[in-house]
KETIBA-271864 format. One record per atom (N, C-alpha, C, O): residue number from 1; residue in one letter; atom name; y, z, x. Coordinates in Angstrom, 3 decimals. Layout:
# KETIBA-271864
   resi   resn   name         py         pz         px
    NUM      a     CA          Y          Z          X
...
END
This chain:
# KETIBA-271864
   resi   resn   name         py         pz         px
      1      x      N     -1.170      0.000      0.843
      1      x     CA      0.000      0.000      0.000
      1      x      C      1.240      0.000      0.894
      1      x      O      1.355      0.826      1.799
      2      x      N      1.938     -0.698      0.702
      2      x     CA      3.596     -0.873      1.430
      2      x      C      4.659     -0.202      0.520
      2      x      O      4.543      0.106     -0.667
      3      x      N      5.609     -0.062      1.263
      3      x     CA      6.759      0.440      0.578
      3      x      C      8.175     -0.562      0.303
      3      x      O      8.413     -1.130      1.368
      4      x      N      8.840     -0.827     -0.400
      4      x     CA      9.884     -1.884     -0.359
      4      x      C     11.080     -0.954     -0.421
      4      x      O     11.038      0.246     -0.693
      5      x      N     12.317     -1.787     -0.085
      5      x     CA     13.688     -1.429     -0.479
      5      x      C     14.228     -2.391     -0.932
      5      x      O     14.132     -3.500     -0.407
      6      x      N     15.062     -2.096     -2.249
      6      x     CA     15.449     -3.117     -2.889
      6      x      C     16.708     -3.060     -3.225
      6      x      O     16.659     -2.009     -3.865
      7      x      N     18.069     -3.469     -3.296
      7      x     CA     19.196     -2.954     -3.442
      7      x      C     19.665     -4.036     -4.754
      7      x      O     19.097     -5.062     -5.126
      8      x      N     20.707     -3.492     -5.194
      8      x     CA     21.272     -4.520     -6.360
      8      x      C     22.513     -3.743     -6.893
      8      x      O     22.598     -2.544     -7.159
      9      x      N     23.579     -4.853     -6.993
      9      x     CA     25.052     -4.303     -7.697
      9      x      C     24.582     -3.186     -8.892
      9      x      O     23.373     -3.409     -8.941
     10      x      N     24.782     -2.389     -9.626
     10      x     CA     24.621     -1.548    -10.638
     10      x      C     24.809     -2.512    -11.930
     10      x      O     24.050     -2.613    -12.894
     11      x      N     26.504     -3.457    -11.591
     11      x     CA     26.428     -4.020    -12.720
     11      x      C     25.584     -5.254    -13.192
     11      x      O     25.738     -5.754    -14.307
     12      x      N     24.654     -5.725    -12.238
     12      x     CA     23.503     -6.336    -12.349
     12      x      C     22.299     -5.550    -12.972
     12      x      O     22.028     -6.029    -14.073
     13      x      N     21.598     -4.645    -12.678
     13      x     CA     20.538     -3.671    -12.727
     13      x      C     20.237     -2.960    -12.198
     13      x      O     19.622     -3.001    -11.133
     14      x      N     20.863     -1.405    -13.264
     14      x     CA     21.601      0.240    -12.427
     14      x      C     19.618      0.663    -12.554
     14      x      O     18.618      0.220    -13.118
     15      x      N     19.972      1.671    -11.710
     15      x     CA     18.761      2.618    -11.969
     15      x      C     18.554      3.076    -13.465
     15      x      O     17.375      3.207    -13.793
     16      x      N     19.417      3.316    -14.332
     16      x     CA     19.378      3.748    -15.420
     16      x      C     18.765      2.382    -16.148
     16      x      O     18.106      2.414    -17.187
     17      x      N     19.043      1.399    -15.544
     17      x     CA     18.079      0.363    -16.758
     17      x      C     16.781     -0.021    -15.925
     17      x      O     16.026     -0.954    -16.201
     18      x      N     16.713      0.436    -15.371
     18      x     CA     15.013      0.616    -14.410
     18      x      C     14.147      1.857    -15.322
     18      x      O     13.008      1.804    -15.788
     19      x      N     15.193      3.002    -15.372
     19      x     CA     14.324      4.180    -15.795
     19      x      C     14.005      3.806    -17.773
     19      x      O     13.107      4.348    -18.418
     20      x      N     14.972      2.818    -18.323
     20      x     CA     14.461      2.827    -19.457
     20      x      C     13.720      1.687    -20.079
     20      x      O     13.553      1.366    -21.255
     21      x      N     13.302      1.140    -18.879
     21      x     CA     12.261     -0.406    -18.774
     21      x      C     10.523      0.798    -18.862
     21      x      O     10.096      1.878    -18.453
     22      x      N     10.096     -0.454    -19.735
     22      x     CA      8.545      0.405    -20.041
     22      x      C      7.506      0.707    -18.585
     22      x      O      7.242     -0.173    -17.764
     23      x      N      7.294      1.323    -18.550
     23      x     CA      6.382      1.700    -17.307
     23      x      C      7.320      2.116    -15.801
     23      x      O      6.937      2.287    -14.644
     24      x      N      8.692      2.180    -16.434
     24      x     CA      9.642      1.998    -14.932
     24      x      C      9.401      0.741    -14.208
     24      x      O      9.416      0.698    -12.978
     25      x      N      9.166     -0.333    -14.988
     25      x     CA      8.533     -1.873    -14.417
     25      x      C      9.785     -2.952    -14.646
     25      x      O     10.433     -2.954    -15.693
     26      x      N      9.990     -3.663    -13.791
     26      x     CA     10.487     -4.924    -14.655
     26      x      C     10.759     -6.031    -13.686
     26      x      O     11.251     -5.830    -12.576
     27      x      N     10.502     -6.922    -14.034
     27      x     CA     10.814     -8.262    -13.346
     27      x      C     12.371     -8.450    -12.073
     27      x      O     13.508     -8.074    -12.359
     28      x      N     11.972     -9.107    -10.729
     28      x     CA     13.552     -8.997    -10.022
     28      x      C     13.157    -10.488    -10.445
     28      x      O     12.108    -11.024    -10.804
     29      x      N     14.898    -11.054    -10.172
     29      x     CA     15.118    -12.752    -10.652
     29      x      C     16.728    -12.436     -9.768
     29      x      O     17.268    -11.358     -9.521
     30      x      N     17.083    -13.563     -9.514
     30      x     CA     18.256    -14.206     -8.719
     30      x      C     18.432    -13.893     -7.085
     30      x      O     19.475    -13.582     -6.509
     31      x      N     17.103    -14.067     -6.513
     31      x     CA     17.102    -13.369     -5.178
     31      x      C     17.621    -14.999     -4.479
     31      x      O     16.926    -16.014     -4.486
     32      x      N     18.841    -14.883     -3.982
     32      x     CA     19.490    -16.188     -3.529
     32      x      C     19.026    -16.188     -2.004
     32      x      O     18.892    -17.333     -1.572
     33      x      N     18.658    -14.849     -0.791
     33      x     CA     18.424    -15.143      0.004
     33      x      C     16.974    -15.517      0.489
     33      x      O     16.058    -14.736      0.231
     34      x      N     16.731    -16.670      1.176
     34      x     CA     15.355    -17.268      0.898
     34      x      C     14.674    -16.211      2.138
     34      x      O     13.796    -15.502      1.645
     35      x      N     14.816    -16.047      3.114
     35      x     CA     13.923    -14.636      3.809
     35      x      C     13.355    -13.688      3.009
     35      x      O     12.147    -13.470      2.909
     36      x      N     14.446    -12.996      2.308
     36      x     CA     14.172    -12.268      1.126
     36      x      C     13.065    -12.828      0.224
     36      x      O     11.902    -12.426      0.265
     37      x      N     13.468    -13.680     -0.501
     37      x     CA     12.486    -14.380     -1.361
     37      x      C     11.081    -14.848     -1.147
     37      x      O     10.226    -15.048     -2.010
     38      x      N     10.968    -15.022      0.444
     38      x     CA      9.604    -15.271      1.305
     38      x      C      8.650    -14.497      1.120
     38      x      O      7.464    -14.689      0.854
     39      x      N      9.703    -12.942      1.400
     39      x     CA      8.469    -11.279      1.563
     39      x      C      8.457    -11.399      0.207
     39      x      O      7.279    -11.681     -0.011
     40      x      N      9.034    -11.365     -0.879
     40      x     CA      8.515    -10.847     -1.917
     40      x      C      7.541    -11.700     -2.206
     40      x      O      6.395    -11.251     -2.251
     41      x      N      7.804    -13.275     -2.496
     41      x     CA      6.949    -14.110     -2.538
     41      x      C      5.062    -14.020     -1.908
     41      x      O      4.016    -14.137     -2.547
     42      x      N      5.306    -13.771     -0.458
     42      x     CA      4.513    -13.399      0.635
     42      x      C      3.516    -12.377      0.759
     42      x      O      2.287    -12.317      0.793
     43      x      N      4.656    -11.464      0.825
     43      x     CA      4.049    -10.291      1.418
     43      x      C      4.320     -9.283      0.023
     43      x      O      3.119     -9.322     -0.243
     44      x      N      4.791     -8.558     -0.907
     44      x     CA      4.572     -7.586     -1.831
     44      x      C      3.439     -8.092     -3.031
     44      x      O      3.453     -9.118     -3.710
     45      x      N      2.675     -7.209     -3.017
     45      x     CA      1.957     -6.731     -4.024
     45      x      C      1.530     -5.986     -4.736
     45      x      O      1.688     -4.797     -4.458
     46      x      N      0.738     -6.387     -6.077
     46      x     CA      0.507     -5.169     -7.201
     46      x      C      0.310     -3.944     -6.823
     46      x      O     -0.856     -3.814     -6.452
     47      x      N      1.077     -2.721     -6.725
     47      x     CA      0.620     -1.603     -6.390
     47      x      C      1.137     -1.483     -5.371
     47      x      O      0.827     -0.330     -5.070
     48      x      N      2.004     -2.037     -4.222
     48      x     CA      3.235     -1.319     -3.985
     48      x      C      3.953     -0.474     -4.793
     48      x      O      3.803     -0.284     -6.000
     49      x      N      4.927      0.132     -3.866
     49      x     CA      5.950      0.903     -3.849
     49      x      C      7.285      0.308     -3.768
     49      x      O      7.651     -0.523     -2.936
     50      x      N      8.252      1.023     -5.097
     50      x     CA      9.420      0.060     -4.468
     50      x      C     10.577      1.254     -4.615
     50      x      O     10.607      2.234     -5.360
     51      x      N     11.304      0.887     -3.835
     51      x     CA     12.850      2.215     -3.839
     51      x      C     13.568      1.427     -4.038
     51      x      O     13.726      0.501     -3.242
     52      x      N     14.304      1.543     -5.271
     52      x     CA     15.932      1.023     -5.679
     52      x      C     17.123      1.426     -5.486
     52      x      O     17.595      2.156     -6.358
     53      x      N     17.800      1.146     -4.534
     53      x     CA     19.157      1.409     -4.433
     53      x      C     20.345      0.860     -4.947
     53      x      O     20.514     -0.236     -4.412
     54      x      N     21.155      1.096     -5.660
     54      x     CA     22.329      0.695     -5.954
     54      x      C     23.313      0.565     -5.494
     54      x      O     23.706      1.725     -5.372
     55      x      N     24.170     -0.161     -5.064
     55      x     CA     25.227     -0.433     -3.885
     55      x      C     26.541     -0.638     -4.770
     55      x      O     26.785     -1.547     -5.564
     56      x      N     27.190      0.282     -4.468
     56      x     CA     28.276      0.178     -4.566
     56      x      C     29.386     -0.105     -3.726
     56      x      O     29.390      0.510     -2.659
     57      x      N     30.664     -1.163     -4.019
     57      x     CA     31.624     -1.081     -2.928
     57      x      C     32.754     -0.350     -3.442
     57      x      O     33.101     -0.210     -4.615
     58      x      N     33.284      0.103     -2.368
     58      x     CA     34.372      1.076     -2.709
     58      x      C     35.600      0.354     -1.297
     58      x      O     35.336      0.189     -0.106
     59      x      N     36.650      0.121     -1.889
     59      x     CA     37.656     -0.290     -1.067
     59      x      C     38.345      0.417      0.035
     59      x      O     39.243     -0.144      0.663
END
């Protein structure tokens, strides 16, 4: 089992709409960087682990 890190604007998809998705599950979509898109493609699978971070910018 592997572990992932996954980051995303809040106003895209906050932790709070992770925690009220069924199973704490839900589909990622708009991954524009293709490295990125490789490992998930590649390398993650069923039964990983994933940590969500939310990124915020602050000026």
């Amino acid at each position: 089992m592997r572990y992932w890190l996954m980051k995303s604007e809040p106003s895209c998809f906050s932790i709070d709409d992770l925690r009220k998705s069924p199973n704490q599950t839900y589909y990622w979509d708009g991954v524009r960087n293709y490295q990125a898109r490789n490992f998930m493609h590649d390398d993650m699978k069923i039964g990983d682990r994933l940590f969500k971070v939310d990124v915020y910018y602050i000026p």
